[in-house]
N, C-alpha and C positions, 0 to 999 in steps of 0.2 A: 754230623759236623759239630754239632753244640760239647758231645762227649759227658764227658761225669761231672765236672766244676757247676757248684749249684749256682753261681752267680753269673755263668756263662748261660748256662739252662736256662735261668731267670731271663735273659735277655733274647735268649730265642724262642721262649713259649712268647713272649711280653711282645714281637714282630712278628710271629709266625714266621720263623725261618725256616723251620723244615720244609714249610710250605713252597719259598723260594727255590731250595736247594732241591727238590723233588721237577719242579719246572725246567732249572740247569740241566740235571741227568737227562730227563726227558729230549728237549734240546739241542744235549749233543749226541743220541742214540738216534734222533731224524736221519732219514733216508734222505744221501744227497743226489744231484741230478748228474749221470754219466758227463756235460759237459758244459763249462761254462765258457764262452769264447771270451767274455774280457775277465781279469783277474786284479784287484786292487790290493794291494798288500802296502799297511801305514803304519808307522810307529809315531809315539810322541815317548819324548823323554818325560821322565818326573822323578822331581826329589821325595824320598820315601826316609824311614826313620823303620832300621832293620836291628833290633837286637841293639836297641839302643845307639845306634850310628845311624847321622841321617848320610844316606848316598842314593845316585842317580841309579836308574831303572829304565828299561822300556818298554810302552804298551802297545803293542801291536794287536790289527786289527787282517784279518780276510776279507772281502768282499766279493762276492762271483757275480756275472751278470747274466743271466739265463739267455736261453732262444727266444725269450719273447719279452726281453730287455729289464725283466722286474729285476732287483739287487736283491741278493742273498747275506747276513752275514753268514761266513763259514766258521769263523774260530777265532780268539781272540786269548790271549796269552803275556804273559810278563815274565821276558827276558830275567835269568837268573844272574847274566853280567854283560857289562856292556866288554868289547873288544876294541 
């Protein structure tokens, strides 16, 4: 994630981001469960600052609810344009 730029590096030795980014993989490589009977799917909009132009976005979230009612998040992602 950090790549070559040393002051990008500096920033992710300086949080231990690899760290973080090693837990994400992990994460999303979990084994999910054949069925979830409720399904929560949510977005919220936000204004972001893209390439130098601020525009609207949206964050969406998964939610499953297992057979024994615990909540899962499933995935969670940002809309590349709104429609």
């Amino acid at each position: 994630m950090c790549g070559r730029d040393s002051a990008l590096r500096s920033f992710c030795e300086a949080h231990d981001i690899d760290v973080v980014v090693d837990e994400i993989k992990a994460w999303q490589s979990r084994p999910l469960d054949e069925v979830y009977p409720i399904l929560y799917i949510d977005g919220i909009r936000i204004r972001v600052k893209d390439n130098g132009v601020v525009t609207t976005k949206v964050a969406y979230l998964a939610i499953g609810v297992d057979v024994d009612g615990r909540k899962h998040a499933l995935g969670c992602w940002i809309a590349v344009r709104i429609r």
